[in-house]
N, C-alpha and C positions, 0 to 999 in steps of 0.2 A: 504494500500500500504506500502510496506517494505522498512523502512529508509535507502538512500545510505550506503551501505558498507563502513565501515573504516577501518583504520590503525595507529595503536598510535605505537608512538618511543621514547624514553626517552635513555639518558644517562647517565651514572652513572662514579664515580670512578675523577680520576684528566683528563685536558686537554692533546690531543697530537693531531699533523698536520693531519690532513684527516676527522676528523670528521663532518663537516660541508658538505664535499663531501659525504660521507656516506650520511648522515640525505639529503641530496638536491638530489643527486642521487633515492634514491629510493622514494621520492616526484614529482619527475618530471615521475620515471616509471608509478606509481600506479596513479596519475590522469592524466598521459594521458588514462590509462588503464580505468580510469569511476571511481576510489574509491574518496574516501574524506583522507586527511593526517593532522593527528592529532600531534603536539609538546608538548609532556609534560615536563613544566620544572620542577627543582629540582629532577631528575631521578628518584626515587623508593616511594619518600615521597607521591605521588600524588596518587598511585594506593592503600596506609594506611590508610587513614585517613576519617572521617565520612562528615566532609567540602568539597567543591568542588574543586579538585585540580587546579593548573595552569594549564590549556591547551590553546593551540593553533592553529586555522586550518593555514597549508602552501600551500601556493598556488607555482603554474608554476612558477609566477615572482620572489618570494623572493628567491626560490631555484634558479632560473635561476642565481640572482645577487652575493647570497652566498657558491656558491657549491666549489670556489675557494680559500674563506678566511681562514685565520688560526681561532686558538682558538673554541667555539662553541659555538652556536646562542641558542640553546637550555642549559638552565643553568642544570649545573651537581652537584650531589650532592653524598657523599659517605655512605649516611641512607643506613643501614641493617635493615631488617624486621626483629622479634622474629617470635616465633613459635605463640607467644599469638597475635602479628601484625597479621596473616596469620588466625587464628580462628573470632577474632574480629574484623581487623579494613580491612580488601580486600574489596577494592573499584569495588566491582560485577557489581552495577549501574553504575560507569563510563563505561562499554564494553556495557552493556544492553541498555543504553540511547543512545550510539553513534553508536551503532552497528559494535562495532570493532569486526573484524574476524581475525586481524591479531598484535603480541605485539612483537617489535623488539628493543631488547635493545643492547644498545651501551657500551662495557665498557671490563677492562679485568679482572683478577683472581676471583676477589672479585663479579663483577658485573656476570661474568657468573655463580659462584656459586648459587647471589639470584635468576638468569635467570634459573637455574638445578632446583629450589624446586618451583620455580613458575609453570615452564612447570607439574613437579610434580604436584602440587597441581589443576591445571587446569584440570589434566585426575582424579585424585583421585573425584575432585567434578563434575565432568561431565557436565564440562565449554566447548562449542563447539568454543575455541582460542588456534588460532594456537601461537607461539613463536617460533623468530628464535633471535639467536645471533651475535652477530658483532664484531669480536676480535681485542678490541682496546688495544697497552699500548706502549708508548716508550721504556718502557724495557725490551720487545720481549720474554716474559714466559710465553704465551699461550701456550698449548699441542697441538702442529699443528707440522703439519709432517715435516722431517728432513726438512731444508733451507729453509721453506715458513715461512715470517715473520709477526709478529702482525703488522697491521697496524700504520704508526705514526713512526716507529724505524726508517725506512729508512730518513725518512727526519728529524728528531732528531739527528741522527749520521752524518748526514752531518752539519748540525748547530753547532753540536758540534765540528765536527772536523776542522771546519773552527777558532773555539776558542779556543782546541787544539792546531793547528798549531801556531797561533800569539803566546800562550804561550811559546811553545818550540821554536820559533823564539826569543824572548823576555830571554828564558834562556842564548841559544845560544849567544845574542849580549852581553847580562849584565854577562854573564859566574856564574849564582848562577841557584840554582833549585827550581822547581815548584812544590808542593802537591796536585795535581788534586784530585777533587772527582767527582765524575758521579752518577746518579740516577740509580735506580735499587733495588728494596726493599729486593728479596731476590735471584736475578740472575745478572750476571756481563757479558751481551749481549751489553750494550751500552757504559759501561766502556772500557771491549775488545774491540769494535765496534773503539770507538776513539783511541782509547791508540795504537791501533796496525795501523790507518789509518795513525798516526802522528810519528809512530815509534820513541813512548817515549820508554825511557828502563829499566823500569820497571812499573808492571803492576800488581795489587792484587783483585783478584774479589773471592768472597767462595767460588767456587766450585773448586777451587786449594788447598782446603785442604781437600780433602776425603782423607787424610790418619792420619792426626791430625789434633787437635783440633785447630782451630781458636782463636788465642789471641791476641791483640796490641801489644805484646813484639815480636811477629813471624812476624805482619804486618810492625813494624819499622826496624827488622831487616833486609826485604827483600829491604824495603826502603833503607838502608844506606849502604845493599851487592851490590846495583848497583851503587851507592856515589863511595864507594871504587873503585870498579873495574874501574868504569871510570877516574879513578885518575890515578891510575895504564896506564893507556891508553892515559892520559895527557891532556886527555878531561875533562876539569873542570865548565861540565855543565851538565842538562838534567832534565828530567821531569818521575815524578812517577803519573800514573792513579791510582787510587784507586777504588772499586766498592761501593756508600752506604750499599750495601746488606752486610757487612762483618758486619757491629754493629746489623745485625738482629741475627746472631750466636754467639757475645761474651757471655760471663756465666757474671750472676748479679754481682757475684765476682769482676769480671775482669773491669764489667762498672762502679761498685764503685769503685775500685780501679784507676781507668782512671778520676773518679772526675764529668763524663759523666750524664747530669740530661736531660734525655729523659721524657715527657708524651707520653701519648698514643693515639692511636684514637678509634674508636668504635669498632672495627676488632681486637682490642688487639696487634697492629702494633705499633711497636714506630715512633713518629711523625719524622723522620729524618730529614724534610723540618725545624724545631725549632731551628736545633743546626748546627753552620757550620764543617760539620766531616772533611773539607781539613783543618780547624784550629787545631781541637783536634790533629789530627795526625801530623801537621808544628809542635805545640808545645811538642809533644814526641821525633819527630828526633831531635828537635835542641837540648832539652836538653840531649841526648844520644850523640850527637856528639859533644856537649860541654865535657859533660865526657869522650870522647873518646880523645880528643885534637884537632877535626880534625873542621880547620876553613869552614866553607860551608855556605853560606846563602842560606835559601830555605825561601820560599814565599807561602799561602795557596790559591788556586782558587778553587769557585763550579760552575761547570758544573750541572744546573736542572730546574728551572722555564723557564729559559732561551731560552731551547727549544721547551718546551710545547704547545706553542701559536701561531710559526713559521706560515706562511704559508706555504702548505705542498710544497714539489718539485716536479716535475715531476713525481715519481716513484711514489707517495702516490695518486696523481690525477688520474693515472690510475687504479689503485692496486684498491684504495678504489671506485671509481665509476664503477670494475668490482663486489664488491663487494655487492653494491648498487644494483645493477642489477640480481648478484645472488640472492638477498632476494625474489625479485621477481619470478625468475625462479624457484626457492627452495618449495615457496608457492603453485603456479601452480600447483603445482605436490602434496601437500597435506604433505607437510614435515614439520616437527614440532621437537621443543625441540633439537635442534642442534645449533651449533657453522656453521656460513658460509663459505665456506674454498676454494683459488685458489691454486688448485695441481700444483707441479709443468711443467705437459704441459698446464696451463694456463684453465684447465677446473673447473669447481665450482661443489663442493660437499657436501654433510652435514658432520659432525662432532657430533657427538650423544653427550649431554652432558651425558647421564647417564651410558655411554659406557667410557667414561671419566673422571668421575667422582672416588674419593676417596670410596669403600666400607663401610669406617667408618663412615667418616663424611659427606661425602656428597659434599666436597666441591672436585673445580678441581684443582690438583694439578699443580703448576710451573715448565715450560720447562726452564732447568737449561745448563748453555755452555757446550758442551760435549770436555770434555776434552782430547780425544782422536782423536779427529778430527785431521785430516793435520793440518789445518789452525792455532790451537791452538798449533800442537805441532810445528810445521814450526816456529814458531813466538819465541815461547820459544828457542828454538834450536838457531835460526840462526839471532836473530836480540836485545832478550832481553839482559842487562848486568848483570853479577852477579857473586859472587864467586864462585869459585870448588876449589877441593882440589887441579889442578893443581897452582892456582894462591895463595898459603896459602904463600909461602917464601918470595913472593913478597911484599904481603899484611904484613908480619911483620913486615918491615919500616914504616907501619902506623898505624896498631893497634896490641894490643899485643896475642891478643886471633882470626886470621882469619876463626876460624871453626864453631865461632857462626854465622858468617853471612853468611855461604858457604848456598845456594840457593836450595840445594838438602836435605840437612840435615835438614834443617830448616822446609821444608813438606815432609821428608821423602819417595821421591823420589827415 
């Protein structure tokens, strides 16, 4: 007699709001449906190694209890497999002994790449498991179609913008300014996300500079174009967002010369959670605008563990328990090696990883803010501060040179 069917789930990559909804949702589908639901912790490490991984069976009750918390019940881990992992150490017996028929991992850039070479690897050895994916990351750079977002950003950007806001309340009263920084490794979704909800006025995420090079000296200046201007305007307060993702694009150059002592992690990522970037950057302005004359107190806040763990809101309990439900329906139907995805009229579809995938390398590349959008340019236009050349004679009363900090020139806009 043929051992109950299963489903193992693991998640991979850092924490964000929905996951446990995810993981509980689609444990409450599949055994009402008759399957058994397997937790693997430590995401990726379980399915390498010749030891018996961490797993888990979840029953109806524990999902029933956690489908609503923050953070995840299942421990995540950011292990990448090698190619010699994937020859040697593929845990075959683990799917063979449990009779898993179905492998859903949780996670986003990173986690879905190893999810693209595992599906790979499953058809190459002619492993009868299916694989679908779950697009998880507070900082919304999964390749999913225009305005449908990664799971977790929605309720991270209101978290944040609730912390956001007391900042620029807090500039407002105390009349000095705030150095925000926002998570986002190599996309500025959650940095715009807050910075634009709080209508601070200024705002520096990379992908504002497709037209030059990304350097501290362009990022401080943009910072002190908006200082100015609002000086100019007699408003002698406000808050600058910043994106982490702008130290993924500095030159070695530029980060030793900034003093900036990053490690790495296994992905070849510098660890940005190590070092506080709203400090590096408080301590550039002040001393620019100590050289400048121009008295300003500004203060460094980070925006990122912070929101990770939230309980999700409302939008992520639906979002992700449609989610959850898609893995199922997806299955059904014999679909494999995809990304789970709610179009925008609210239908669920696959997302081919290998149809999304990189040519080269294999890996899936990051949905980056388009910069063209209304929403972006509306924002820039009509709400950020900054100089232009009308305001250059004004700005002479306070510095002597106003074209290095003119807003346009600076990204060659």
């Amino acid at each position: 007699m043929e051992k109950q069917q299963s489903v193992a789930i693991l998640c991979g990559g850092g924490p964000a709001p929905g996951i446990n909804t995810v993981v509980c949702t689609i444990t409450k589908t599949f055994i009402t449906k008759g399957y058994r639901v397997i937790g693997l912790h430590g995401g990726y490490t379980g399915l390498f190694c010749k030891e018996k991984c961490r797993q888990e069976d979840l029953d109806f009750d524990k999902a029933d209890m956690l489908f609503n918390r923050g953070g995840s019940y299942l421990r995540m881990s950011r292990f990448k497999p090698t190619a010699q992992d994937f020859e040697e150490r593929f845990n075959l017996d683990f799917f063979k002994d449990n009779n898993v028929k179905l492998l859903v991992t949780v996670g986003g850039d990173d986690t879905a790449s190893t999810a693209n070479r595992i599906s790979k690897f499953l058809v190459e050895k002619q492993y009868n498991i299916a694989n679908i994916h779950v697009p998880k990351t507070i900082d919304n750079d999964l390749p999913l179609p225009e305005g449908i977002p990664t799971f977790g950003y929605q309720s991270a950007k209101a978290q944040g913008t609730d912390l956001g806001r007391t900042v620029y309340e807090d500039a407002r009263t105390s009349e000095n300014w705030f150095i925000v920084t926002a998570m986002g490794r190599t996309a500025g979704h959650l940095a715009f996300g807050i910075g634009s909800s709080c209508h601070f006025p200024m705002i520096v995420i990379p992908e504002m500079f497709y037209k030059t090079e990304l350097t501290t000296e362009k990022i401080v200046n943009l910072i002190i174009s908006s200082i100015i201007k609002r000086q100019l305007r007699n408003i002698p307060y406000g808050a600058a967002m910043i994106s982490e993702g702008v130290f993924e694009f500095l030159s070695e150059e530029d980060v030793k010369n900034s003093g900036i002592a990053f490690t790495y992690d296994d992905h070849g990522h510098p660890e940005l959670g190590k070092v506080s970037k709203s400090h590096i950057i408080n301590e550039m302005v002040e001393k620019k605008l100590k050289n400048l004359g121009i008295k300003v107190k500004t203060r460094p806040v980070e925006v990122g563990y912070e929101v990770r763990c939230i309980t999700p809101k409302s939008y992520d309990l639906e979002y992700c328990s449609m989610l959850g439900m898609g893995v199922y329906e997806l299955f059904i139907k014999g679909v494999s090696g995809c990304m789970v995805c709610r179009d925008g009229n609210g239908k669920i579809i696959p997302l081919f990883l290998q149809d999304l995938q990189d040519p080269v390398t294999g890996k899936i590349p990051p949905r980056q803010v388009n910069m063209k959008s209304h929403e972006v340019q509306f924002y820039m236009r009509h709400i950020m501060d900054y100089i232009t050349k009308e305001d250059y004679e004004a700005a002479k009363a306070l510095i002597p040179n106003p074209e290095e900090f003119d807003f346009h020139k600076i990204l060659k806009f």
